[in-house]
N, C-alpha and C positions, 0 to 999 in steps of 0.2 A: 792197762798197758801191759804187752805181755813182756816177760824177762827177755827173749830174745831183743825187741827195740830198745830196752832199758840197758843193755850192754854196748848198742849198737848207737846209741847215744852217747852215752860214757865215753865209750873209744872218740867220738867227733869229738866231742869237749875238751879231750884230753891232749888237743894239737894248740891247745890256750895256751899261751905265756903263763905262768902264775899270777902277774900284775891283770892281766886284761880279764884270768878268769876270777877273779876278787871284784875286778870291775865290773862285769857279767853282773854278779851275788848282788852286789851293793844294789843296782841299778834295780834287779827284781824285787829286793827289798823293799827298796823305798816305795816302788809301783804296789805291793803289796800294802804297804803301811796306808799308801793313797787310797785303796779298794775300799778300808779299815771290816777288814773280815774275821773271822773265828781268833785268826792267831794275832794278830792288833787286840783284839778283846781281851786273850787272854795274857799279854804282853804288860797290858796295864794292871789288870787285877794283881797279878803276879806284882807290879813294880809300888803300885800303892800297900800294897801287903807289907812288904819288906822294907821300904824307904816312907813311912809316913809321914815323915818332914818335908819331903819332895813336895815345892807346888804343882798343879796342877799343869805351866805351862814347863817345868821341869820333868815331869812326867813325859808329856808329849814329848819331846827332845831324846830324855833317854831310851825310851821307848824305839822312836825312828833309830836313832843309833844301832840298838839290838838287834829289830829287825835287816837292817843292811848289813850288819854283821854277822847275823846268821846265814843271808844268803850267801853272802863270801863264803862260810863254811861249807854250805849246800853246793858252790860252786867246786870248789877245792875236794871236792871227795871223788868225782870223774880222774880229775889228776892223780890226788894220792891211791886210787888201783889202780890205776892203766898205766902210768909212769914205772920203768923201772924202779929199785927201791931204790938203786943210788941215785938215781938223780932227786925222789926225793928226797933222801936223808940230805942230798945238797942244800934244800933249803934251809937248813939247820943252821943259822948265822953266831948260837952263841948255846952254851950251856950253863946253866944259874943252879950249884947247888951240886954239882957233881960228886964231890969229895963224899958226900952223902953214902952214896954206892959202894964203898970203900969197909966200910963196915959190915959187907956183905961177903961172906965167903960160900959157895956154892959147894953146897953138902951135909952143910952145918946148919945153918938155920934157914927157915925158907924166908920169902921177901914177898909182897904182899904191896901192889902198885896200885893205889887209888888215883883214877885220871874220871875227875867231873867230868859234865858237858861246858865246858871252857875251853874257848878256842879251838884248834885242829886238835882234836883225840884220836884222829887215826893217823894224823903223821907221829904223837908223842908213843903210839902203839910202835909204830915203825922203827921208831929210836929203841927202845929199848927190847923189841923182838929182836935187833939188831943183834946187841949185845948179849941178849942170854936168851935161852933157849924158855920160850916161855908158852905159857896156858893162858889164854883168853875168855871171858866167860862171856858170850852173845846170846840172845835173843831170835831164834828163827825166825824167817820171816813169814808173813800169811803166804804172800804168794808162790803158787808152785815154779819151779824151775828158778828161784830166785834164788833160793840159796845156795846151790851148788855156783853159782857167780860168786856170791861172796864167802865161802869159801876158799875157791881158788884163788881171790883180792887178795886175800886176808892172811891166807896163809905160807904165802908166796914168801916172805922173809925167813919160815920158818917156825913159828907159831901154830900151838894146838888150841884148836877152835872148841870150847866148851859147852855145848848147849846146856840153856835155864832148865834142868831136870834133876828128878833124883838121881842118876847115873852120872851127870855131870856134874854136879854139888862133891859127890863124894870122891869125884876123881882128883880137882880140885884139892882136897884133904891129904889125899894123897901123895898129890904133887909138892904141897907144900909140908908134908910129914918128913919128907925125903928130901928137904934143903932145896926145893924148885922154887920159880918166881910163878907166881900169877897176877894177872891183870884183871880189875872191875872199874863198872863206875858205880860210883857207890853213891850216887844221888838219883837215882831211880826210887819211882813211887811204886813200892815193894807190896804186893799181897797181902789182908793184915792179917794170912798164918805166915809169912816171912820178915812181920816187922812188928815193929812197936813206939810208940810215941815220944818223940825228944823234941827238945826248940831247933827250931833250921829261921835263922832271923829272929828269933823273939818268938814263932808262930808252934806253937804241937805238929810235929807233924809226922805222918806215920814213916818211919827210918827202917831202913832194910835192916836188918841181925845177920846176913849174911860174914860181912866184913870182919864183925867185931868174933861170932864165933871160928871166923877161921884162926885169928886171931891167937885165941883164948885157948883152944885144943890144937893148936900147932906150935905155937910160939913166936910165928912169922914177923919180922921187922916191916910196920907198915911204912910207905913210903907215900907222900900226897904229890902228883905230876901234871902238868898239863903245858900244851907249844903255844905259847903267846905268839898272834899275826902282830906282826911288827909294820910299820905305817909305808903306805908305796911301793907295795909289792915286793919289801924286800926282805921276805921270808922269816922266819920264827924264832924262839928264843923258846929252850925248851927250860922250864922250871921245875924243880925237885927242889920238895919241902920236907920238914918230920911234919910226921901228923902230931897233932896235939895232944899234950900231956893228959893221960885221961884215958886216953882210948887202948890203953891195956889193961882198963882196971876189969875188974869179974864182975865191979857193978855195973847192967847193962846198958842203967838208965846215965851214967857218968860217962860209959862209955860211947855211947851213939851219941850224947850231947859234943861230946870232944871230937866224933867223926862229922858229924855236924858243923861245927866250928872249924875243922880243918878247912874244909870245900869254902865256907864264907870266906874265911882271909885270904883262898886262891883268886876269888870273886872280886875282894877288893882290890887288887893289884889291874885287876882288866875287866871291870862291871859292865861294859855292852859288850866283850865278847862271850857271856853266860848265855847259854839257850834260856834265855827266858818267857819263849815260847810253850814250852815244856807247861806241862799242868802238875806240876813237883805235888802240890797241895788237895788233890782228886781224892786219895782216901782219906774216908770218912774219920772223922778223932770224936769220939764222946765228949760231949759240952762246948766243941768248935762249933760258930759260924761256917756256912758251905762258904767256898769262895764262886766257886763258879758256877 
C-alpha cells in the first residue's frame, strides 16, 4: 500500500466520532481474534508467559479483550494525526498524578517520560508535547514516502522527532544535558548491543539500557506515563507515575529490573489495553526457552 492511500485513508477515518472509531477497532478485533492468525498466536504465548495461573478458558477471554483493544488503538491513531491537536487534547477527561511535573524545573534537570505500549501513547505524546517543548525518540519507517507523513503527524504540536541512530541517541544526551524533556517507550525489544537481560513478569528478557543510561550520565527525573481509553467512548485519563525505586541505581541489572517493574504496575492498572501482540520476548536470552 503506498503512503499516498495510507494518508488518504487516515484523513477518511478521521471524520469518525472517537466512540464509532473504538468501535470500528473493537469490531476488527474480534474478527481478527475469529481468523485466530499470527497476532492471536502471539497474544496467547505472550499471555500464558506472563499470567501462568490464568486457565486456559481465562486466556481465551483475556486474550479477545486485547485484541479488541488494540484495534481501538489501531483505530484511534487516523484521529489522533489528522484531528487538530486541540480537539484531541479534548479528549483528555482527567489527569492522575500531575503534581508529579511539578518537580520539574526546565533548565535544571532534564525529565525523561517513559510511555509503554499501553493505551493511546500518541495521544499521551500529545499531552505533554503540549506542555513542554520536547524530543521524541521513533523508529523510521520501512516504507518510502511514509515517513515524511509522520513527521508532519507528529510534529505538528511541536515536538523534535528523533530517529533510532547514533546521531539521534546522542542528541537525546543533549537535550536532556541541558534540562530538556525527552520521550521513549521503553518496552521495546532492544538489539542485544542496546540491551541486556532483567525479569519483565518473572521472564529474562533482553531490556533496552537506553533509558537507564540516559538516565545515569544526565541525571534526568524519569517519569512512567500512558492515556488510559476510559469505557464508551468517552475519552482518556492520562496517568503519570514515578518509575520505581531502583532505576537510578548505576547497578544496571537493579536498574532495568526497576524499569521493568515500572511498565508492569502501569499494566496492572489496564491489562487488555497492553499491546500484547508485540513479541516483547523475540530476543534470544542464554539458557531461555524460545517463546515463539
Amino acid at each position: 500500500m503506498s503512503s499516498k492511500l495510507i494518508k488518504v485513508i487516515f484523513q477518511l477515518l478521521s471524520f469518525l466520532s472517537l466512540k464509532n472509531a473504538q468501535r470500528l477497532g473493537r469490531f476488527l478485533g474480534s474478527m481478527a481474534w475469529k481468523l485466530n492468525g499470527r497476532s492471536v498466536d502471539t497474544t496467547k504465548k505472550n499471555l500464558r508467559a506472563c499470567y501462568p495461573d490464568l486457565t486456559d478458558e481465562q486466556i481465551e477471554e483475556f486474550g479477545r479483550q486485547s485484541l479488541r483493544e488494540t484495534g481501538a488503538t489501531a483505530m484511534e491513531v487516523p484521529l489522533m494525526w489528522e484531528w487538530p491537536v486541540e480537539k484531541c487534547l479534548d479528549q483528555i477527561k482527567e489527569v492522575e498524578g500531575e503534581e508529579l511535573l511539578r518537580s520539574y524545573e526546565a533548565g535544571k534537570r532534564g525529565l525523561l517520560f517513559l510511555a509503554p505500549h499501553l493505551g493511546n501513547w500518541e495521544l499521551a505524546g500529545l499531552f505533554f508535547a503540549e506542555k513542554y517543548k520536547m524530543a521524541v525518540l521513533y523508529s523510521p519507517p520501512n516504507q518510502e514516502g511514509l515517513e515524511a507523513y509522520i513527521k508532519q503527524v507528529r510534529s505538528r504540536s511541536g515536538s523534535e522527532l528523533v530517529a533510532t541512530n547514533r546521531r539521534g541517541i546522542a542528541r537525546l544526551f543533549t537535550i536532556l544535558k541541558k534540562g530538556g524533556v525527552v520521550g521513549i517507550l521503553p518496552d521495546q525489544a532492544p538489539p542485544k548491543e542496546s540491551g541486556a537481560v532483567a525479569p519483565f513478569f518473572g521472564i529474562p528478557t533482553m531490556t533496552m539500557t537506553l533509558a537507564t543510561k540516559l538516565i545515569h550520565k544526565t541525571g534526568a527525573l524519569p517519569l512512567i506515563s500512558y492515556a488510559q481509553r476510559l469505557p464508551d467512548g468517552k475519552g482518556f485519563k492520562i496517568v503519570i507515575r514515578k518509575a520505581e525505586s531502583g532505576i537510578e541505581s548505576q547497578d544496571l541489572t537493579e536498574s532495568l529490573t526497576a524499569l521493568n517493574r515500572s511498565v508492569e504496575k502501569c499494566i496492572e492498572e489496564a491489562p487488555e489495553q497492553y499491546q500484547w501482540e508485540y513479541k516483547r520476548f523475540r530476543r534470544d536470552v542464554p539458557g531461555a526457552t524460545k517463546l515463539y
